[in-house]
C-alpha positions in Angstrom: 58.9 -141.0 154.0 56.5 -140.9 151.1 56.7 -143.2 148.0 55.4 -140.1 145.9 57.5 -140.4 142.3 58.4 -136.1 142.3 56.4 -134.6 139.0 58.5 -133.1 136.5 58.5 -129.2 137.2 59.9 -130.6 141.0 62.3 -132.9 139.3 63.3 -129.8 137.3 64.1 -127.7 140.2 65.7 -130.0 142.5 66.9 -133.4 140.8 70.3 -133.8 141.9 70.8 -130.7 144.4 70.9 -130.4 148.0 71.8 -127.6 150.5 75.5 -127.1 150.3 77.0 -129.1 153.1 80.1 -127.1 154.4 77.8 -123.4 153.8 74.4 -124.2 153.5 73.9 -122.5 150.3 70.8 -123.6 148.5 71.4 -123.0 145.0 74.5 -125.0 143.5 77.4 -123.4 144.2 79.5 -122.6 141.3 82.7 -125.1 141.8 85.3 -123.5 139.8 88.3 -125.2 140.5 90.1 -127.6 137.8 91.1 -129.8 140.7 90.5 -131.5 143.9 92.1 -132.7 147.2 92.5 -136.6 147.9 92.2 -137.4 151.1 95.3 -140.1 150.7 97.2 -141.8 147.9 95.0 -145.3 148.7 92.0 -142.6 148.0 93.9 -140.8 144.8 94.2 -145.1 143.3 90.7 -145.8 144.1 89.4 -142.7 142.2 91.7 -143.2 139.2 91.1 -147.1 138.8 86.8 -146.0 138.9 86.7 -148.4 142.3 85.1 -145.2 143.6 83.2 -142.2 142.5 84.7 -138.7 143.2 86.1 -135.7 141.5 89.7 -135.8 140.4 89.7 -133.2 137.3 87.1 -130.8 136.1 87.4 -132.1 132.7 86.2 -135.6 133.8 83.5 -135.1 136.8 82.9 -131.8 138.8 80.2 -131.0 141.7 78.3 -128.6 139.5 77.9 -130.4 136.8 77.0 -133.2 138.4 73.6 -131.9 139.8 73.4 -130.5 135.9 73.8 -134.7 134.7 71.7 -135.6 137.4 68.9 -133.4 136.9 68.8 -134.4 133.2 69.0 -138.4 133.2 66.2 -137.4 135.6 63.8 -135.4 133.6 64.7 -137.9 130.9 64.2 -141.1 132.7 67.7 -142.4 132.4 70.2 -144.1 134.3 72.9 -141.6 134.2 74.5 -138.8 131.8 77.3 -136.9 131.0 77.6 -133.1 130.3 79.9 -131.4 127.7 80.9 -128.4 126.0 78.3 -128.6 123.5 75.4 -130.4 121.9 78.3 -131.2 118.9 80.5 -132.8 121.6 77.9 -134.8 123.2 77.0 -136.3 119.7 81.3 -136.8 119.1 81.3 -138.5 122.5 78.7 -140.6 121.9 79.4 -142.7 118.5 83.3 -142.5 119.8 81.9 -144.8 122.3 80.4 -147.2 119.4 82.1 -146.7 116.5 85.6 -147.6 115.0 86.9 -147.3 111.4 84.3 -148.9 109.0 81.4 -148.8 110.9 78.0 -146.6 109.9 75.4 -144.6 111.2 72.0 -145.0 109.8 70.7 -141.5 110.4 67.8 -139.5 109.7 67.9 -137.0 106.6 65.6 -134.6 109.1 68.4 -132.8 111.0 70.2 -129.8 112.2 72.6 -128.9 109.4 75.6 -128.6 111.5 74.9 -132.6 112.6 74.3 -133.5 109.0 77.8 -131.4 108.1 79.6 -133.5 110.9 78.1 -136.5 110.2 79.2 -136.2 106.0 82.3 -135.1 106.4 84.1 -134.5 110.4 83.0 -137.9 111.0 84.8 -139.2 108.3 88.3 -138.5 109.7 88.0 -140.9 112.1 86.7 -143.2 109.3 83.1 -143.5 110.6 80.3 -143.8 107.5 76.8 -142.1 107.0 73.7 -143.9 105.0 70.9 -141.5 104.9 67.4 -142.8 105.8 63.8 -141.1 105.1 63.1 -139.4 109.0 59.3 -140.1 107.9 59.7 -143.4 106.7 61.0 -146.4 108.9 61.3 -149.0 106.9 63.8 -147.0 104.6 66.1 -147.2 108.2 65.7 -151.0 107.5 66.6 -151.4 104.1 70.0 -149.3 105.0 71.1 -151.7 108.2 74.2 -153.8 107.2 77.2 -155.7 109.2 78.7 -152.6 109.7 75.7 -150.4 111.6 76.1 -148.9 115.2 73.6 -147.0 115.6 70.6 -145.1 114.5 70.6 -141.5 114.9 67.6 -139.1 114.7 65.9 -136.0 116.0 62.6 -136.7 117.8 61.5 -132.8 116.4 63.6 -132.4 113.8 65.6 -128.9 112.9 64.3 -126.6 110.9 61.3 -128.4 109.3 59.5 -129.6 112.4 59.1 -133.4 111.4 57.9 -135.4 114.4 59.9 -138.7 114.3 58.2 -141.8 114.5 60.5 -142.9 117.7 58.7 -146.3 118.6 58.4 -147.3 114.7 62.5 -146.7 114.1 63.0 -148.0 117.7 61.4 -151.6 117.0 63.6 -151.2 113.6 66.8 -151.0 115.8 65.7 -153.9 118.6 65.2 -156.3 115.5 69.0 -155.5 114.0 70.5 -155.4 117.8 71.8 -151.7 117.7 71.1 -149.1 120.0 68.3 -145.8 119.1 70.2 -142.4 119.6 67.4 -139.4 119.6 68.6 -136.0 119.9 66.0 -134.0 122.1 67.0 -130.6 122.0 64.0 -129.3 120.0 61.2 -130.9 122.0 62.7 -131.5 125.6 61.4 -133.7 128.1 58.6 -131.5 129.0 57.3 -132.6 125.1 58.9 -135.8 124.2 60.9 -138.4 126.6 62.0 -140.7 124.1 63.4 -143.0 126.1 60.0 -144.3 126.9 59.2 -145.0 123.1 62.1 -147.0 122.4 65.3 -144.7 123.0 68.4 -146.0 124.0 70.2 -142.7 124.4 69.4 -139.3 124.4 71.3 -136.0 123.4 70.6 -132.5 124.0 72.1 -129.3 122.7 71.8 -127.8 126.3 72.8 -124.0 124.8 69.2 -124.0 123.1 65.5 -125.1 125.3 67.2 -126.6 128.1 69.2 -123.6 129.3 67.0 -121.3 127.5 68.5 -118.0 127.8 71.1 -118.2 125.0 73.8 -117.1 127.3 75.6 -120.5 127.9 77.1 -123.2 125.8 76.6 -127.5 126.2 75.6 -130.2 125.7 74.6 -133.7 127.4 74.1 -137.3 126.5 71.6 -139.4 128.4 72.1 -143.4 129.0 68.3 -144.8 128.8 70.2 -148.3 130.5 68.5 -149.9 127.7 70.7 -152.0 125.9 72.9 -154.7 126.5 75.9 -153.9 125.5 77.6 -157.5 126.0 74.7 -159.0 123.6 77.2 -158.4 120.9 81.0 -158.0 120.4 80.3 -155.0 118.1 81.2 -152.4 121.2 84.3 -153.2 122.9 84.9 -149.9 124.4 81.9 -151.5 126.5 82.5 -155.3 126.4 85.6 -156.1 126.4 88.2 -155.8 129.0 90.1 -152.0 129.0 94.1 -151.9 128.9 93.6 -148.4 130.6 91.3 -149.9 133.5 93.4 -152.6 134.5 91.3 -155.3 132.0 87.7 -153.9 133.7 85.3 -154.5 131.4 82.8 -151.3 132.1 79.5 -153.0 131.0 80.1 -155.8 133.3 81.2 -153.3 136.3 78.5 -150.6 135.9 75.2 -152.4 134.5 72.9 -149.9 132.9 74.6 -146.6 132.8 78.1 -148.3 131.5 78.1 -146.3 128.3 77.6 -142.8 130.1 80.7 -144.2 132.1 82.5 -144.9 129.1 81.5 -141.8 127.0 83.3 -139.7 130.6 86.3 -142.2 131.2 87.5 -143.4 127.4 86.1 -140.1 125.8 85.7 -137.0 127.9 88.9 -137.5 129.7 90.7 -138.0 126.4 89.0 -136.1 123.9 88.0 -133.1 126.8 85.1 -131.2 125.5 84.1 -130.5 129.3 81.9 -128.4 129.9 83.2 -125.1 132.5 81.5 -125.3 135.8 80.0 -121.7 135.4 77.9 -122.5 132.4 77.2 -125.7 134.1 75.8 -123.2 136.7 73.7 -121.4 134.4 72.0 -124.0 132.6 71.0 -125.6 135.6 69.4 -122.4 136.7 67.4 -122.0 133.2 66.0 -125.9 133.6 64.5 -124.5 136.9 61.6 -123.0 134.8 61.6 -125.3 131.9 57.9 -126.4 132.1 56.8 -122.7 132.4 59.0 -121.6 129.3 58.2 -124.6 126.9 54.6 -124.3 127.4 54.7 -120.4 126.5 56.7 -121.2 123.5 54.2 -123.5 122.4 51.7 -121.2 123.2 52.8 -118.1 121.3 54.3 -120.9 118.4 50.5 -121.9 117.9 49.3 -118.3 117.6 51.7 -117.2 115.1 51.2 -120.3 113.0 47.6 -120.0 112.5 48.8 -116.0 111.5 51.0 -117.3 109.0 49.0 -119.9 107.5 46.4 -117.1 106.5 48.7 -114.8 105.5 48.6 -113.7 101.5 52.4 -113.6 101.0 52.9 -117.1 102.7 53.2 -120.1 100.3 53.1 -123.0 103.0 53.5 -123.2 107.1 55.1 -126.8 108.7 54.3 -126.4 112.8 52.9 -130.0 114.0 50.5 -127.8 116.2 48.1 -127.2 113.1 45.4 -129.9 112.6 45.7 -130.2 109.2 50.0 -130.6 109.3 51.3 -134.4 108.0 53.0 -134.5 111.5 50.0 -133.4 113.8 48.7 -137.0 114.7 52.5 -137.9 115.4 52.8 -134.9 117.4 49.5 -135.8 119.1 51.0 -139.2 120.3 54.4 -138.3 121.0 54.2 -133.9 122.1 51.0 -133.9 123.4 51.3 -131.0 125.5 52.4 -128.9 122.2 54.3 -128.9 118.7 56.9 -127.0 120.3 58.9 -123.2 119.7 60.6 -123.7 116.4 58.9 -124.2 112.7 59.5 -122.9 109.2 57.4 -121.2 106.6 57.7 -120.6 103.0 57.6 -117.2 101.8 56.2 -116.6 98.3 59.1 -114.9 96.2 61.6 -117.7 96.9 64.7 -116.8 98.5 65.1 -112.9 97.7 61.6 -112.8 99.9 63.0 -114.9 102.5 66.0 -112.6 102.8 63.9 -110.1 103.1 61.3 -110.9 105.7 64.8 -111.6 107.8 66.2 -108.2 107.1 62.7 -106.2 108.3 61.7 -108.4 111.0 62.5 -105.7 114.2 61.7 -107.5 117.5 62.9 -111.0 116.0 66.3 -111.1 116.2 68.2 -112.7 113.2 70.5 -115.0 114.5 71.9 -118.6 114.1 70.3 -120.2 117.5 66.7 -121.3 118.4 65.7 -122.0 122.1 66.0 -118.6 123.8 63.4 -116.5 125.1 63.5 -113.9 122.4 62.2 -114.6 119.1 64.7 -115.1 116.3 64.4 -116.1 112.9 67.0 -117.2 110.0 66.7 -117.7 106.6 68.9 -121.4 106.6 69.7 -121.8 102.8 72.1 -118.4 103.1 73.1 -119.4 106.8 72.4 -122.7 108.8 72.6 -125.2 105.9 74.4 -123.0 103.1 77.5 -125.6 103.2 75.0 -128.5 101.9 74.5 -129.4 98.2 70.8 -127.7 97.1 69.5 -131.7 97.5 70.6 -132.2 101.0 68.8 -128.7 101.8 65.6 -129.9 100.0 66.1 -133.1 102.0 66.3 -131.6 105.2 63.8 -129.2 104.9 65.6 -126.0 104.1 64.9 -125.0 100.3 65.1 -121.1 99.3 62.0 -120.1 100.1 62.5 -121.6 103.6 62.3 -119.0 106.9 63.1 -120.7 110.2 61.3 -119.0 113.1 62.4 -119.9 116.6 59.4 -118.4 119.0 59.7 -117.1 122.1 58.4 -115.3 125.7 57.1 -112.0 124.4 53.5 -111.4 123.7 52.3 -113.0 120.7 50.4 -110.3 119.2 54.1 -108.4 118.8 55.9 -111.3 117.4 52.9 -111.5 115.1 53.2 -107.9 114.2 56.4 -107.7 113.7 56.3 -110.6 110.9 53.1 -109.1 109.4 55.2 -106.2 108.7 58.1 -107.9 107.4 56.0 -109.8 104.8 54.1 -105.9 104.1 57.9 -105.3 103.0 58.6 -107.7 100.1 57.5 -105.8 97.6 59.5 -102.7 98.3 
């Protein structure tokens, strides 16, 4: 049998799959069932007291979403993951696993508006605390690290403005303080940016947006890099000390490098239960099938509109990592070499009435709050994605009036560009 390590675009069709065994079927079957058979009660105790793997309950493990955590910790490099109902969930799951009341996150001011609304205020109820770093510079993660810090949290493509996170810099930042690198990938996707090999320790994904790539299915994952040691420290007990639930197991101990994807599924998923149903489990597995092929045409058609844009009379200022003369295009260079991926944001002159505008005329981009399908779309985020944040958080994170987020995708480029060329013809009327 060969050696061969399987490239990505065959890790992305068949990580984690085989012919079904009882029909034969080569694509995943579709397991929708919210429970399963034991084959005795001695089976039934093994499975609930984790002494063995299996499927008891589609809210904690099912044979479809399995392939879809397999296939994922493999195009990310990790050790194992765990699927949800959302890219929301996955984050939720993830610092439940780290966190109790007191602690912080030092995140990233670069991010999706929904994470920074969760983070500043959902968060909160379960008495977990925010301290906002500069994304572009690391040593302002440093000067924010106290007693009381769990993680680091940031985007390695950040939402809407496109910064390209200097992942090893931050990484080397967390390996000094002992706390583990969490890097939400849903922007850039393996195919650009495996961030587990600059310093990651886990990785999330929005699976609803690049991953599934359709925008016809909802989830999320989280990715265990089996970096860190969780028993370096007594600051995660969920992980290091012994569970009441498990009989006194202590799951770092038992399960080595992917203990904190078995924690996030057996002290979070099964209690909290944002699973993931099997049928979009199904579906998103079928859109990771052509990842490689859709991320490099949205890259593709992203660079050709850009360079439209950035000559373009009634545009003020284009961020897309792609262009040679962008602050992010050597980072982009080192860490998304293959492209600055789909999604970027330009600033219309006219300030926020234009941006309105250009949204309302745009005909083949849809206006809608999602990026990662094939279909163009475009929003203007101060009236939509990050109107809940104070006009300082939106400058912060990229999203001030003028602000239009485009998220590019499979058509021909020379219609997306026409279509925005005659939006922008339509300020002025």
């Amino acid at each position: 049998m060969s050696d061969r390590i399987p490239g990505f675009s065959t890790l992305a069709i068949h990580a984690g799959a085989q012919p079904d065994p009882s029909t034969g079927a080569r694509v995943t079957p579709i397991y929708q069932t919210t429970s399963f058979v034991f084959d005795d009660v001695d089976h039934a105790a093994s499975l609930f007291g984790l002494q063995a793997f299996g499927n008891i309950y589609t809210r904690i493990t099912n044979p479809t979403t399995a392939v879809l955590e397999e296939r994922v910790a493999a195009l990310e490099g990790g050790t194992a993951a765990l699927a949800t109902a959302s890219g929301h969930s996955a984050q939720l799951l993830t610092f439940h696993a780290m966190m109790t009341p007191g602690d912080n996150i030092v995140a990233g001011n670069k991010l999706y508006g929904g994470s920074i609304n969760q983070l500043n205020h959902s968060f909160k109820s379960f008495g977990w605390e925010v301290q906002w770093a500069d994304a572009t510079d690391p040593a302002s993660f440093d000067a924010l690290i106290n007693d009381k810090t769990r993680a680091i949290f940031i985007e390695s493509l950040a939402n809407p403005g496109g910064v390209v996170t200097d992942i090893a810099a931050i990484s080397e930042i967390a390996r000094k303080h002992n706390i583990p690198l969490v890097v939400d990938n849903t922007m850039a996707t393996p195919y650009l940016c495996r961030p587990i090999e600059h310093g990651a320790d886990i990785v999330l994904h929005s699976l609803t947006k690049f991953m599934g790539g359709h925008g016809n299915s909802m989830g999320g994952v989280l990715v265990d890099g089996g970096t860190y040691d969780w028993s370096s420290t007594e600051n995660y007990p969920m992980l290091s000390k012994p569970r009441p639930e498990y009989s006194g197991m202590v799951l770092h101990e038992t399960f080595g490098n992917f203990a904190f994807a078995i924690a996030c599924r057996v002290l979070g998923l099964r209690d909290l239960g944002p699973a993931i149903s099997p049928m979009n489990s199904f579906m998103l597995l079928t859109g990771i099938e052509t990842l490689p092929l859709r991320m490099q045409r949205h890259c593709d058609n992203a660079q050709k509109v850009a360079e439209f844009l950035e000559s373009h009379d009634k545009v003020a200022w284009v961020s897309y990592a792609g262009l040679p003369n962008d602050p992010n295009h050597a980072r982009q260079q080192k860490y998304m070499p293959k492209g600055g991926g789909a999604v970027f944001t330009f600033g219309v002159k006219g300030g926020y009435e234009a941006g309105v505008a250009v949204v309302t005329n745009c005909q083949i981009l849809s206006h809608l709050a999602n990026i990662g399908d094939t279909r163009s779309l475009i929003i203007h985020p101060a009236s939509t994605t990050h109107k809940q944040l104070t006009e300082e958080q939106r400058a912060a994170a990229g999203a001030t009036s003028d602000v239009v987020r485009l998220s590019i995708g499979l058509e021909d480029a020379e219609d997306i560009i026409a279509d925005l060329d005659q939006a922008l013809a339509a300020i002025d009327g």
